[in-house]
Every structure is written in structure tokens, then in C-alpha cells.
C-alpha positions as CSV (number, residue, x, y, z in Angstrom):
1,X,1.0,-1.6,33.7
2,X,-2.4,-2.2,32.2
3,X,-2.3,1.2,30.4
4,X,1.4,0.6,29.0
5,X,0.2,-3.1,27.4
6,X,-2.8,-1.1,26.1
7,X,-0.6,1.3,24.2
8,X,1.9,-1.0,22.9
9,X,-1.3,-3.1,21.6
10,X,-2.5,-0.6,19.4
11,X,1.5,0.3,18.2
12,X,1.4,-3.4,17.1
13,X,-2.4,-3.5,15.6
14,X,-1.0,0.1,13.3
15,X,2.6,-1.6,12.6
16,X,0.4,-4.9,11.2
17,X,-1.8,-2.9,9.5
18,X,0.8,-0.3,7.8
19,X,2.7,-4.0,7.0
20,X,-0.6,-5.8,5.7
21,X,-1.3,-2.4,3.1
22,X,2.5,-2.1,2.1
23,X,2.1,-5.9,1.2
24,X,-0.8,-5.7,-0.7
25,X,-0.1,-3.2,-2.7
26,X,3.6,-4.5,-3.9
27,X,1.9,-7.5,-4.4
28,X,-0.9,-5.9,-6.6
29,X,1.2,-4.6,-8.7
30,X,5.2,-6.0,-8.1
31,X,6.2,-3.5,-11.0
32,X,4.7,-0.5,-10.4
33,X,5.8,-1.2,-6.6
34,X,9.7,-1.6,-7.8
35,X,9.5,1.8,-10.1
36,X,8.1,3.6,-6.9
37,X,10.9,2.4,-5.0
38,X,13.5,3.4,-7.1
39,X,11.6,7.0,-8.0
40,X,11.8,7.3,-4.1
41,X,15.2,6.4,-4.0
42,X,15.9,8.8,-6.9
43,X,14.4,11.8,-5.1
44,X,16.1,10.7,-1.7
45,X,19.5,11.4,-3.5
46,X,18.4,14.6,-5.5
47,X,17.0,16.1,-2.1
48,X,20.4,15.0,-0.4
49,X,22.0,16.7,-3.2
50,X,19.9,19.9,-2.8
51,X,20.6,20.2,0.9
52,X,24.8,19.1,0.5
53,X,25.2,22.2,-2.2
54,X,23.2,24.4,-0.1
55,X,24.7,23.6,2.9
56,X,28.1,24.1,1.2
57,X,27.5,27.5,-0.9
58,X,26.4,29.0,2.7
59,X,29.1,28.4,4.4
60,X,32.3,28.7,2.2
61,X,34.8,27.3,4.3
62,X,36.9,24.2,5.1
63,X,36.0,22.1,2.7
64,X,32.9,22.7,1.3
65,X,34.5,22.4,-2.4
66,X,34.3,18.9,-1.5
67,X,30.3,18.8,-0.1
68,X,29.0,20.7,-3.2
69,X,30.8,18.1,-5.6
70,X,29.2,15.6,-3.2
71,X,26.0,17.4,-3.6
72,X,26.1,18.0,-7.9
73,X,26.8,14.0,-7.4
74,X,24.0,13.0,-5.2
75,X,21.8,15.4,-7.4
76,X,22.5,14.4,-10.6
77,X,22.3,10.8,-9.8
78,X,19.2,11.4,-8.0
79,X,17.6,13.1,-11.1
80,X,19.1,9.8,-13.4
81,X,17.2,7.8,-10.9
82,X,14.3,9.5,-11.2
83,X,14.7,9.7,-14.8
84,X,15.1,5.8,-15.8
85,X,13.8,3.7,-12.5
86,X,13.6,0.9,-14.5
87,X,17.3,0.6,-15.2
88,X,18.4,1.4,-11.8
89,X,16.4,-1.5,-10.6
90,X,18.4,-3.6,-13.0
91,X,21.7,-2.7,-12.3
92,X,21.6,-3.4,-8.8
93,X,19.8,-6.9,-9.5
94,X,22.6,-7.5,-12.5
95,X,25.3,-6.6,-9.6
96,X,23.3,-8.9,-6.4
97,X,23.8,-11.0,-9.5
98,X,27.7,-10.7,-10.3
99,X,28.1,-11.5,-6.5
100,X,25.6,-14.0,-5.7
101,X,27.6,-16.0,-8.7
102,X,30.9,-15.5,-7.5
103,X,29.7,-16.5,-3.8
104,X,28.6,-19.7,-5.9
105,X,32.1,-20.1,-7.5
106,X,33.9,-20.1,-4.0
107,X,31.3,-22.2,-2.2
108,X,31.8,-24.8,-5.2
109,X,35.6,-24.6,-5.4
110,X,36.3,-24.6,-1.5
111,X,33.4,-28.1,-1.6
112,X,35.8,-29.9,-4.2
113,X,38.9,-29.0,-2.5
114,X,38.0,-29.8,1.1
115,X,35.6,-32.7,0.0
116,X,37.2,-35.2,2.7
117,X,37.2,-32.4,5.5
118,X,33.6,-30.6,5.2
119,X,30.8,-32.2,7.1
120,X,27.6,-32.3,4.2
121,X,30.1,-31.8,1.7
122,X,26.8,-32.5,-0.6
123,X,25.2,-29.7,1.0
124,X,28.2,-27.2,0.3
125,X,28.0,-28.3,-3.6
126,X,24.6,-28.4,-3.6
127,X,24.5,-24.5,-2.5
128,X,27.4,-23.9,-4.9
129,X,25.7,-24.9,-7.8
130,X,22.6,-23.3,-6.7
131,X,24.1,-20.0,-5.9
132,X,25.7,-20.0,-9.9
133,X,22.2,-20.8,-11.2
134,X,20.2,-18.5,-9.5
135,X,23.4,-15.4,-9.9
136,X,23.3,-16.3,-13.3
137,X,19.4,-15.9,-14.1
138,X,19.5,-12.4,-12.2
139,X,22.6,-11.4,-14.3
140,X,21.0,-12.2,-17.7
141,X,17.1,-11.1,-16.4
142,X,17.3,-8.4,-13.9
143,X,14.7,-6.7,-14.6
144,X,12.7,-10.0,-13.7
145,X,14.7,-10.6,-10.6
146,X,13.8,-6.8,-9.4
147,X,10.0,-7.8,-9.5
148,X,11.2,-10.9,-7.9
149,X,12.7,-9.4,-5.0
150,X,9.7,-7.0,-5.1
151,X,7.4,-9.6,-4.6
152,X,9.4,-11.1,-2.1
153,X,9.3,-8.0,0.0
154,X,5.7,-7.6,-0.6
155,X,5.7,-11.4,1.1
156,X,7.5,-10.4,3.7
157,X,5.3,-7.3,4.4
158,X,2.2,-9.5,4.5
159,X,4.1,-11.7,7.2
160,X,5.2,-8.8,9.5
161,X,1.9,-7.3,9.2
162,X,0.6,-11.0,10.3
163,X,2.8,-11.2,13.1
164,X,2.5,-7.6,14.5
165,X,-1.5,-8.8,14.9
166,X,-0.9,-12.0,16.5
167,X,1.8,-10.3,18.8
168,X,-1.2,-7.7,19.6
169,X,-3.9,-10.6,20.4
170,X,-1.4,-12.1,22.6
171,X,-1.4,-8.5,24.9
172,X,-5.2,-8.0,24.7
């Protein structure tokens, strides 16, 4: 029993240290972090390509018309990835955006109808409103809000890494 607490207390000391280095280095440099992230991403879905058209040219049957165009998509949009990181990251902050705001809309709307039957109703507008602000200010500054989220991940790497240590002091 000793021997398995042992092992699992060293897994936890390399998880907290693998999650204090991912943190500090996102946190370094938040912007350089977020274009590696998308290059990686990029490359994911050119290499998923690769293997999809392979995989279909081989074997020539059922329906591998359908995986190769799957694989010239994947690939394609893996090499546009790779090609302009920068804009991927935006688009998917400018569309967490578009959808955080609309979340707002509906929080806000339901708050004024149901005012007399929601407990906190001041809660549900104040969440509302938020929710518009902060959609808004990724829409109109998403490549901001990527670092933003970057950093935030780079937070939440530090913290992990944190726990991961305290959860191995607690074994030894």
C-alpha cells in the first residue's frame, strides 16, 4: 500500500510540475502561447487530413469518396490554420462572442418578463447585462479576448500545477 501511495506521489509531483511550466510559459508570453495553440491545432487537422485521404485512396470502397473529401477538408483547413493562427484565434473568440451575447439577450429578456416569479431577479439582470458587455467586447476585440482566455488558461495551469503539489504533500 505504501509502494502504491509512493507512485501516485510522484504522478502528482510530474502532473504539478508539467502544470507549473505550461503556466509559466503562457503567462510569459500570452501571444506567442495562443499562436502555438492554434499552429498545433492547425497541424492536428492537416495530419487528420493526411491519414483520412490515405486511409481512403488505400482502400477504395464503400464510401471512401466521402473520407478523402473529409480528408482534402481537414487538410486544407489545417494548412489555413497553420497559415494565419492569428485569425483562427479570432474567429472562435468573435463567435464565444456572438453567443456569450445572445446568452446575455435571453438571460435579460426572461429577468424582465418573469421579474415577479424569479428569486434574485437582480442577480438574473445583473448577469444579463453582464453577459452583453463582456460578448460585446470579445465580438469587437477578439484578438484581445484570445490573449485573454490565454492568460486565463495560463492561470489555471499555475493552479492545477499548485494543487497537484499540495495533493502530493498530503500522501508523503
Amino acid at each position: 500500500m505504501k509502494n502504491l501511495f509512493e507512485n501516485n506521489r510522484n504522478l502528482e509531483i510530474v502532473k504539478g510540475l508539467i502544470g507549473l511550466v505550461i503556466g509559466i510559459l503562457i503567462l510569459a508570453n500570452p501571444k506567442t502561447a495562443l499562436m502555438a495553440m492554434a499552429t498545433w491545432v492547425g497541424l492536428l487537422a492537416l495530419i487528420a487530413g493526411a491519414v483520412l485521404i490515405i486511409w481512403a485512396l488505400s482502400k477504395k470502397k464503400g464510401s471512401w469518396q466521402w473520407r478523402l473529401s473529409q480528408g482534402v477538408i481537414n487538410a486544407l483547413l489545417g494548412l489555413l490554420i497553420i497559415s494565419y493562427p492569428d485569425v483562427t484565434a479570432s474567429l472562435l473568440i468573435f463567435i464565444l462572442g456572438l453567443w456569450i451575447t445572445f446568452l446575455g439577450i435571453f438571460q435579460l429578456t426572461a429577468a424582465l418578463k418573469l421579474r415577479e416569479k424569479i428569486p434574485g431577479q437582480h442577480l438574473s439582470l445583473t448577469s444579463g447585462i453582464l453577459s452583453i458587455l463582456v460578448g460585446a467586447l470579445l465580438m469587437f476585440n477578439p484578438f484581445e479576448g484570445a490573449v485573454l482566455a490565454t492568460v486565463v488558461l495560463g492561470v489555471y495551469a499555475l493552479f492545477y500545477g499548485l494543487v497537484r503539489f499540495y495533493v502530493a504533500w498530503k500522501m508523503g
